[in-house]
C-alpha positions in Angstrom: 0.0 0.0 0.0 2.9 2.4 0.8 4.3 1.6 -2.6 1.2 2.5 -4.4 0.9 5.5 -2.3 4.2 7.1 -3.0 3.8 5.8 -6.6 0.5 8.0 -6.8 2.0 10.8 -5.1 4.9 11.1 -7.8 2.2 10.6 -10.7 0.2 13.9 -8.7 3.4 15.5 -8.8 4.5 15.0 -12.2 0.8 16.3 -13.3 0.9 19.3 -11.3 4.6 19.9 -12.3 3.3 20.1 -16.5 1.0 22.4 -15.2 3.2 24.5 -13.8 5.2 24.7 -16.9 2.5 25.0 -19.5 1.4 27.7 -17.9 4.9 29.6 -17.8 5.4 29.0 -21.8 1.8 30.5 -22.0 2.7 33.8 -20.6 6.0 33.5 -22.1 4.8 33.1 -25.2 1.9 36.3 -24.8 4.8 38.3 -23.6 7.0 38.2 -26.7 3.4 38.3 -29.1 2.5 41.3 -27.7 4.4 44.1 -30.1 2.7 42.7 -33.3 0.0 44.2 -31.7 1.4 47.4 -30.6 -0.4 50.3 -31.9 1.4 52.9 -34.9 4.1 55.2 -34.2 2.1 58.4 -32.9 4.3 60.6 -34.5 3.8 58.7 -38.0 0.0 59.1 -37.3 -0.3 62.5 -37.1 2.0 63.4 -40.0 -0.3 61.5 -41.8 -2.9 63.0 -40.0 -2.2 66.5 -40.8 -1.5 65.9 -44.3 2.3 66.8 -44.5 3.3 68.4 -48.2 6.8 67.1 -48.6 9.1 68.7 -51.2 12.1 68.3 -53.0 14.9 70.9 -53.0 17.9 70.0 -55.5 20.5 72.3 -55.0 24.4 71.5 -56.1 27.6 69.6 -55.5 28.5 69.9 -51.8 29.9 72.9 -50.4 28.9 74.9 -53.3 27.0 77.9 -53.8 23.8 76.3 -55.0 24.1 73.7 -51.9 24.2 76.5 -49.4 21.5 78.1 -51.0 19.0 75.4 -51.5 19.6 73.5 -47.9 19.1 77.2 -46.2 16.0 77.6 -48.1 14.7 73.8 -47.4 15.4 74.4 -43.7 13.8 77.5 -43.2 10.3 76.9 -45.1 10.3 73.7 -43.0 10.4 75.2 -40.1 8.1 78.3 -41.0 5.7 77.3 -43.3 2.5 74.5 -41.6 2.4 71.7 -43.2 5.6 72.0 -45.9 8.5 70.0 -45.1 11.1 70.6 -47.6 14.6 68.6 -48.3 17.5 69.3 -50.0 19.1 67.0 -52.2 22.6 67.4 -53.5 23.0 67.3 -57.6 25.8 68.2 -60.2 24.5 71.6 -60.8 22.0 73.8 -62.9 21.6 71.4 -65.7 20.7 68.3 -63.4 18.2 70.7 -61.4 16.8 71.8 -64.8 15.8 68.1 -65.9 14.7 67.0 -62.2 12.2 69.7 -61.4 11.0 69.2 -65.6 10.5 65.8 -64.9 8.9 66.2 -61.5 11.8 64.3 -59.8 12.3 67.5 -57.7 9.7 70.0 -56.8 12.3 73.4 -56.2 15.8 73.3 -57.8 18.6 76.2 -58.6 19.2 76.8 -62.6 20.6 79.3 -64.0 19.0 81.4 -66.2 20.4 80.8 -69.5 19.8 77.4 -68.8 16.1 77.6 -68.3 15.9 79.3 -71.4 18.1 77.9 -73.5 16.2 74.3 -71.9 12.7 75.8 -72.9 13.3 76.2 -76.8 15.6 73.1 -77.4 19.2 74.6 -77.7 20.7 73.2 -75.0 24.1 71.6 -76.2 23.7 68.4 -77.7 20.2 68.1 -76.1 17.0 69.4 -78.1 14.5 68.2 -76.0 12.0 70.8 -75.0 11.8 71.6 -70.6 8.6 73.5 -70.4 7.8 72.3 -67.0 10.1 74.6 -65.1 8.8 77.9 -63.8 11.1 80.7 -62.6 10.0 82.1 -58.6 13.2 84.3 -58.9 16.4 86.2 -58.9 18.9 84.7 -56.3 22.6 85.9 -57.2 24.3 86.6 -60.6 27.7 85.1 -61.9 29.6 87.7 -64.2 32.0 87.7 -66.6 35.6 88.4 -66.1 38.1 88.4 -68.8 41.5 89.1 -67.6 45.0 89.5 -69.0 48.4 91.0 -67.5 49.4 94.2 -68.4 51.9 95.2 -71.3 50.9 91.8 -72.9 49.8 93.6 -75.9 45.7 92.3 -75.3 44.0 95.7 -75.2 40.5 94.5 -76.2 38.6 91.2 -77.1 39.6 90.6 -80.3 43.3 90.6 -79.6 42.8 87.3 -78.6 43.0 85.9 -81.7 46.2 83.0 -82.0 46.4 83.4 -78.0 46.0 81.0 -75.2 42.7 81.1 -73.4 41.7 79.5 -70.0 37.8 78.9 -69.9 37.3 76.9 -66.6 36.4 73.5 -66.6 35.4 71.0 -68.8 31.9 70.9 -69.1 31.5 74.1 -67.1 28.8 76.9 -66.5 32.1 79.1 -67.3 33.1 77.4 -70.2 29.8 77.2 -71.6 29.0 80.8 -71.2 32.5 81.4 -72.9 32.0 79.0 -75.9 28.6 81.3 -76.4 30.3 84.3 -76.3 33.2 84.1 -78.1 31.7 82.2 -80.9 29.2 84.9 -81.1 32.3 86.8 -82.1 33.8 84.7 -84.6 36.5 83.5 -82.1 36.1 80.2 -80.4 38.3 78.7 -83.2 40.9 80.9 -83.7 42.3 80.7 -80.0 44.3 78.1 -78.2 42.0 77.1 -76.0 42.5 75.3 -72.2 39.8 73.8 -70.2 41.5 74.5 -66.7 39.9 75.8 -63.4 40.3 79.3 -61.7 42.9 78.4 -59.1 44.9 76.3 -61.4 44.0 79.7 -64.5 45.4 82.2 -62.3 48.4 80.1 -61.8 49.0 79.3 -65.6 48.6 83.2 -65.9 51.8 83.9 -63.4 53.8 81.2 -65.4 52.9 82.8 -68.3 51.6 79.3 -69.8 48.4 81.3 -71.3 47.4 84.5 -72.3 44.2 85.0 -70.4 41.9 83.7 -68.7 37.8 83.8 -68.0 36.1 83.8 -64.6 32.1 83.5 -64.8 31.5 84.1 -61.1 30.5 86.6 -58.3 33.0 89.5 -57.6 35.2 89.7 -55.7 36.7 86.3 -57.3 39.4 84.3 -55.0 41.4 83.2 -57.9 41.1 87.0 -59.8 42.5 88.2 -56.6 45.3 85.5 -56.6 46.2 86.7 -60.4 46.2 90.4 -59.2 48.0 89.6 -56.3 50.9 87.9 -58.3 50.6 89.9 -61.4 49.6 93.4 -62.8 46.5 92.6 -64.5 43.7 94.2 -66.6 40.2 93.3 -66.8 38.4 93.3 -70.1 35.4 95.0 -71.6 33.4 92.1 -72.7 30.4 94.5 -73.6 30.9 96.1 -76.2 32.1 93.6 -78.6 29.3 91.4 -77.7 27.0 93.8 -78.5 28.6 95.0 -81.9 28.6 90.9 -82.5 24.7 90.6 -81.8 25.3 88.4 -78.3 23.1 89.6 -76.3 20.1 89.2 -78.9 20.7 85.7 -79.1 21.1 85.1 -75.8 18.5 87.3 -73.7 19.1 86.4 -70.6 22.4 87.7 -70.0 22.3 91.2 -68.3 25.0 93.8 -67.9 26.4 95.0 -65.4 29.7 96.7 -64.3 32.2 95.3 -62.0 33.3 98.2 -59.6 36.9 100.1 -59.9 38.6 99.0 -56.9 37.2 95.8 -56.9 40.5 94.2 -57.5 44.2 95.1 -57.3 45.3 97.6 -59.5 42.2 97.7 -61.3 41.2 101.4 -60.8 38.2 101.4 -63.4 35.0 100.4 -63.7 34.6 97.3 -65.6 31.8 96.4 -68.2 30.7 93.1 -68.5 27.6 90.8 -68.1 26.3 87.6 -65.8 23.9 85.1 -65.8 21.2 85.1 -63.5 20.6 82.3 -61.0 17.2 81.2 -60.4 15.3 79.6 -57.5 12.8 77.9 -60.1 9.8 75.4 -59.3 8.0 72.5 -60.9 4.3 73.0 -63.1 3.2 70.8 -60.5 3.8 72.7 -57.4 0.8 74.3 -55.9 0.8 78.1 -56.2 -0.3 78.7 -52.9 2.8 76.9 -51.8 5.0 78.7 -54.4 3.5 82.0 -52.8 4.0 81.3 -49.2 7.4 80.2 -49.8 8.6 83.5 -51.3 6.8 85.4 -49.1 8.9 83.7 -46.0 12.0 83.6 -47.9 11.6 87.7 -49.3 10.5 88.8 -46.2 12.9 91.1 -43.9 14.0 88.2 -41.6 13.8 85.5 -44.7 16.6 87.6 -46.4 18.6 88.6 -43.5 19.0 84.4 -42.4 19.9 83.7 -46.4 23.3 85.9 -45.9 23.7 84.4 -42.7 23.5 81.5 -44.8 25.9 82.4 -47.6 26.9 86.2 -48.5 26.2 86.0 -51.8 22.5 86.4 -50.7 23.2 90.0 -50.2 22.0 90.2 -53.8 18.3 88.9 -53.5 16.0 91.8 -52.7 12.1 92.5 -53.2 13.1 95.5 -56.0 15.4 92.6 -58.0 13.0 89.7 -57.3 12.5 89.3 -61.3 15.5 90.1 -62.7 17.5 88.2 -65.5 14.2 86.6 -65.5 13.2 86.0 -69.6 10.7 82.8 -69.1 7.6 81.9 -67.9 7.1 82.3 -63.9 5.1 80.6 -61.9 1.4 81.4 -61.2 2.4 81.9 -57.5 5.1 83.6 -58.1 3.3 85.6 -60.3 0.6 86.7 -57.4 3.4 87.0 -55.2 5.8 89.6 -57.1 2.3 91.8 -58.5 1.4 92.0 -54.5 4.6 93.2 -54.3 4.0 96.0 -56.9 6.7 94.6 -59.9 5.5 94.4 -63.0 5.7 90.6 -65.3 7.1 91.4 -68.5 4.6 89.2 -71.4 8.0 86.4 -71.9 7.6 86.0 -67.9 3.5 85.4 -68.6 4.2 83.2 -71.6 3.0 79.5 -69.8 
């Protein structure tokens, strides 16, 4: 009997014992169930929620002017506009912008002006296709011309450059671009020696006397035109007039003139004439006026401009009175309400969508 006894007392046991461990497993297993079921991330529920509008900025390479300029843009109509989040995305530059925003691959994008126009009627280089899907919003900065030379080197005016050595900047360049326009406007492109070579490595060429000249399209005061005049005595070119008496600046609209001050540089004690392209904070067909509109007005406001040359200095040209200028295609509908409120006037090429 005391065998059986103890015999049934193990079986009780043993039974109780699975219980026991059944039961643990169970809540084991509801423990590690339980985040399948958790509920959405809040934060993801009210971005959808309140119907975020997210935009795409492409600016330039990194560390360039267009980068600076389209990241401080994307960060501040983020912040300051409800309901826009904007981000900037890097990009090789005016031509890429041009074809993203077109395409609808980017919403806001940098492009120069000659680009946008040049893009709108097919005569881009070696590209023919028609972008009629970018709209201008407007004037950011403009890159001007500088032609320079040293002194007693005989080059007095532009067409002395015939048979000489020319640096143009870099292959595949905004710089060399605009230079390949201009002088074979003039019936020169063919009859110099020409060098595809940066503005550091130009200005350098220019001390050794391995070329003759050399053209800067960019902002003034130029680093590596200051690096030449530092070195060297130099002049600085008229590049106006012999455009004009060669019909440039019929074919190509969009450059403006301007003059590059005396002083500006060393030893040049004259006023300079010469002319820039215009770069343009531009906007996809598809983006939605009111958006367009709100975004200018943050951005052309007193504060709006005063953070963009905290952001980079060359914002010190944008202004309210220059808001449309190098401008010579269509502009957006909200730009358009936005610039009339502000009492400028849209020329009929800037109303021609």
């Amino acid at each position: 009997m005391s065998i059986i006894r103890n015999r049934w007392t193990m079986t009780l046991g043993a039974i109780a014992l699975n219980l026991m461990l059944l039961s643990a497993c169970g809540q084991k297993e509801e423990t590690t169930s339980a985040p399948a079921a958790a509920e959405p991330d809040a934060a993801a529920m009210a971005g959808s929620a309140a119907g975020t509008n997210r935009l795409s900025f492409s600016g330039g390479p990194e560390g360039g002017t267009f980068q600076y300029f389209s990241n401080g843009i994307a960060i501040r109509l983020s912040k300051n506009i409800p309901g826009v989040e904007v981000s900037n995305t890097a990009s090789a530059g005016s031509l890429e912008n041009l074809r993203r925003v077109n395409s609808g691959e980017a919403d806001f994008g940098i492009v120069y002006s000659g680009d946008t126009y040049l893009g709108r009627v097919g005569r881009l280089t070696n590209d023919t296709r028609q972008y009629e899907n970018v709209y201008a919003m407007a004037y950011l900065y403009g890159a001007p011309a500088h032609l320079i030379v040293k002194e007693g080197s005989g080059i007095d005016e532009v067409a002395d450059l015939e048979g000489k050595r020319i640096a143009v900047g870099g292959a595949g360049s905004g710089a060399a671009g605009a230079a390949e326009r201009y002088f074979t406007s003039l019936g020169l492109w063919d009859k110099m020696d020409v060098e595809f070579l940066g503005y550091s490595k130009a200005a350098s060429a220019l001390g050794d006397n391995l070329i003759d000249a050399f053209w800067v399209f960019a902002g003034f005061p130029n680093s590596s035109v200051i690096q030449a005049a530092a070195s060297n005595k130099v002049k600085i070119l008229n590049v106006v007039e012999a455009g004009q008496e060669a019909g440039f600046f019929d074919d190509y609209p969009f450059y403006t003139m301007l003059t590059i001050p005396a002083g500006t540089y060393t030893g040049v004690d004259y006023d300079v004439a010469s002319f820039q392209d215009s770069a343009l904070w531009v906007a996809g067909k598809h983006v939605n006026a009111a958006t367009v509109d709100a975004a200018l007005a943050d951005i052309f406001s007193k504060e709006g401009l005063a953070y963009m040359v905290k952001v980079k200095s060359t914002a010190k040209a944008m202004s309210v009175e220059k808001g449309l200028a190098g401008i010579v295609t269509p502009v957006h509908p909200g730009a358009e309400t936005f610039w009339k409120g502000k009492g400028l006037s849209i020329s009929e090429a800037q109303m021609a969508r």
